[in-house]
N, C-alpha and C positions, 0 to 999 in steps of 0.2 A: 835735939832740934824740934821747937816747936811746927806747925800747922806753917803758919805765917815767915817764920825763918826759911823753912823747906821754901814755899813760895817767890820767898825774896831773891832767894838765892839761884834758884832756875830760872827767873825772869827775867835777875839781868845777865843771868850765866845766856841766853839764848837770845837775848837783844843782841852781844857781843859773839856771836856765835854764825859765821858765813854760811850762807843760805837759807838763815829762818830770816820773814819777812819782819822788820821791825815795825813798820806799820801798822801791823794785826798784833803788836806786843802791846801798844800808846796805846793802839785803840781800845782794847782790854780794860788797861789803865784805867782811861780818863773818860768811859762811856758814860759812867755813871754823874759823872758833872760838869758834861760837855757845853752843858746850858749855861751854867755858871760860871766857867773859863770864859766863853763870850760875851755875856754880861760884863764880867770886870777886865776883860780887855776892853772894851767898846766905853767903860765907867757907866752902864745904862744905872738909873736911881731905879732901883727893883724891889721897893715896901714891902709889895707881895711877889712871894716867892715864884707863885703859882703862873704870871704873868710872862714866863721865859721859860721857853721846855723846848727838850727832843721831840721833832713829830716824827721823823725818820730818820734810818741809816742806810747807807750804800744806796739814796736817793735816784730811781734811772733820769739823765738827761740824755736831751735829743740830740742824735750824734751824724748830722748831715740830714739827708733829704731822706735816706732810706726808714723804711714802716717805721719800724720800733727798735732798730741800731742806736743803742746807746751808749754813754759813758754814767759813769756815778760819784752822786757826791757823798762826800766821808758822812756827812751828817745835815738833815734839814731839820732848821731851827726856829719855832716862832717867838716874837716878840709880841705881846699883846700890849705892854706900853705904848712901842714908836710904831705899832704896823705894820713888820716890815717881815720878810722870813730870809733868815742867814744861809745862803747857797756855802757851806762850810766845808773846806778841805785840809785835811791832817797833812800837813809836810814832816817826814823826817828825815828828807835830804838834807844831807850836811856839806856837800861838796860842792853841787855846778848849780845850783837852783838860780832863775829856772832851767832845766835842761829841756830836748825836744818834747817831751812827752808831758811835762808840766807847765810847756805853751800850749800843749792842744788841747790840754784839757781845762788849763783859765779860758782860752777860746771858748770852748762849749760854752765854763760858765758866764763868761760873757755874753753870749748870744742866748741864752737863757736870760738872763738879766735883762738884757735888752727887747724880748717877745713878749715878758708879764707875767703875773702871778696866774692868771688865769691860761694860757697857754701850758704852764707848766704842768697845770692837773689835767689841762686834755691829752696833753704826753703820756703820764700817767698813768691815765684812766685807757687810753687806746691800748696802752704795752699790758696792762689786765686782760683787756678784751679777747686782745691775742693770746694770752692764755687760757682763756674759756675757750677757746676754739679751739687752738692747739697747744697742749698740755703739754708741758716736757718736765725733768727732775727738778729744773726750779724754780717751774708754778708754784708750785706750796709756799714758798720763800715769798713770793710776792704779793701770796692773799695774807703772808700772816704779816708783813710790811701794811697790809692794808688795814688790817683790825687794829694793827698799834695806832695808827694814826688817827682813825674815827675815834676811839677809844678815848685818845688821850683828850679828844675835842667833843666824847662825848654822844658820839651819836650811836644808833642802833646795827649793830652786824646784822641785823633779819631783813635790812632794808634793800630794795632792789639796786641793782647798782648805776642804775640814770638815778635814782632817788640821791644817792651817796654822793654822785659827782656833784648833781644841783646842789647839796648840801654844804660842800667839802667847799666848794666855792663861794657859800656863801658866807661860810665861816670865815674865809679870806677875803674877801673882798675890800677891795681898795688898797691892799696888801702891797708894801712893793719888797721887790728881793733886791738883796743885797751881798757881793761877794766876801766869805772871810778865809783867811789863812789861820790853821795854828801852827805853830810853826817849831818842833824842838830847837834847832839852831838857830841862831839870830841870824834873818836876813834882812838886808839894806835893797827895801823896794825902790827906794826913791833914785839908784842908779841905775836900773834897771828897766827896761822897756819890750812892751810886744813888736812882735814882726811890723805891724803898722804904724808904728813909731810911738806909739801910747804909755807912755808911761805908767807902771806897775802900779804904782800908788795912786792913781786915778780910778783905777779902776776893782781894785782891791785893799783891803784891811788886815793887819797882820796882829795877831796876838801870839806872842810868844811867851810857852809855858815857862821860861825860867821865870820869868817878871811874875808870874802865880808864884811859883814855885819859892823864889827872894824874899816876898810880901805875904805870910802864911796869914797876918792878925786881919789884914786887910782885905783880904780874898775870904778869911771864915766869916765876915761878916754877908756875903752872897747866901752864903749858904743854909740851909735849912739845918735845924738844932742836931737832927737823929742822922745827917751825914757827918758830923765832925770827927768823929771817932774813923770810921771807915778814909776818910781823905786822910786822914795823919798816917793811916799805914801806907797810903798809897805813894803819899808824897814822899814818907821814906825810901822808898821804891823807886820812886821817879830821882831823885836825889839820886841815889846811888846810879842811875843807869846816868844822866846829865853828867855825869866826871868823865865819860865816856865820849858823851859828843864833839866832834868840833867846835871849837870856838871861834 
């Protein structure tokens, strides 16, 4: 057994496996072309490649009135074509979606969506703050969440961090966010509604990876030349774990 069969084979041996989270298995997966599943869900026309990226994962959003109580999104995603940043969340409920828990938390990203892109990095930037203040085991986790994001937009780590915010925002500016779903099972948003009667598809975008998954000629076209090889293993991976899901 090769490197990659070993792999294969405890991936979806533990996707299928009670009490390991499948979510942190997909997310594994598909980190690495998280930008490119939404792209070719969303059909965005993406010439340059470089114009759709990961700026973060496990994103904090504000979760009520209290300080820096939050929830988090699977992945925040920019679009530098439409302006927009993807508030993105991994679903790999196969059974009751939405269930209680994935009302409260389209809720946040609703009301995130609805306060702006620029509220979003005062969130942020205040839940940092409170980590320079007071430090706890997963400070670290969220400066080094901070250096990917400047990073990937380029700006300098030696810079103060009022410099970084004014920066970070202005990088964004005029930015609007937008909610997305990926979704392993196929769900039907359009029967679906929140507690205030809103209909699911009003307020959210579902891309579901079988339809990647279906469409391989059409989806490598997203993608950058030196990922094709790396996605064909993965998709065989995902392949194999999707016999598994609900349909």
């Amino acid at each position: 057994m090769n490197f990659f069969e070993m792999v294969k084979k405890w991936t979806v041996n533990d996707y299928r496996t009670q009490g390991i989270k499948s979510e942190v298995i997909i997310d594994m997966l598909i980190s690495e072309f998280v930008a490119e599943i939404v792209a070719f869900g969303l059909e965005i026309d993406v010439k340059d490649k470089s114009k759709i990226k990961l700026l973060a994962k496990e994103f904090p959003i504000k979760l009520g009135e209290k300080y820096i109580k939050n929830t988090k999104a699977s992945y925040l995603i920019g679009d530098d074509v439409n302006r927009k940043i993807y508030l993105t969340e991994l679903n790999t409920n196969a059974w009751n979606f939405p269930g209680r828990d994935d009302r409260e938390q389209l809720t946040s990203l609703v009301n995130a969506e609805d306060d702006g892109v620029d509220k979003l990095w005062d969130f942020f930037f205040k839940v940092l703050d409170r980590h320079i203040k007071r430090p706890t085991e997963e400070s670290r986790k969220y400066f080094y969440t901070l250096h990917k994001l400047i990073d990937g937009i380029g700006l300098l780590p030696s810079m103060k961090m009022s410099e970084l915010e004014k920066e970070v925002k202005r990088a964004f500016n005029g930015y609007q966010l937008r909610i997305i779903y990926i979704s392993m099972p196929p769900i039907d948003v359009e029967e679906k509604s929140l507690s205030d009667g809103r209909k699911l598809f009003k307020v959210m975008s579902v891309v579901h990876l079988k339809d990647i998954l279906d469409n391989p000629e059409a989806f490598n076209e997203y993608l950058a030349e030196e990922k094709n090889e790396s996605w064909a293993s993965t998709r065989e991976i995902l392949d194999e774990i999707m016999n598994y899901v609900k349909k």
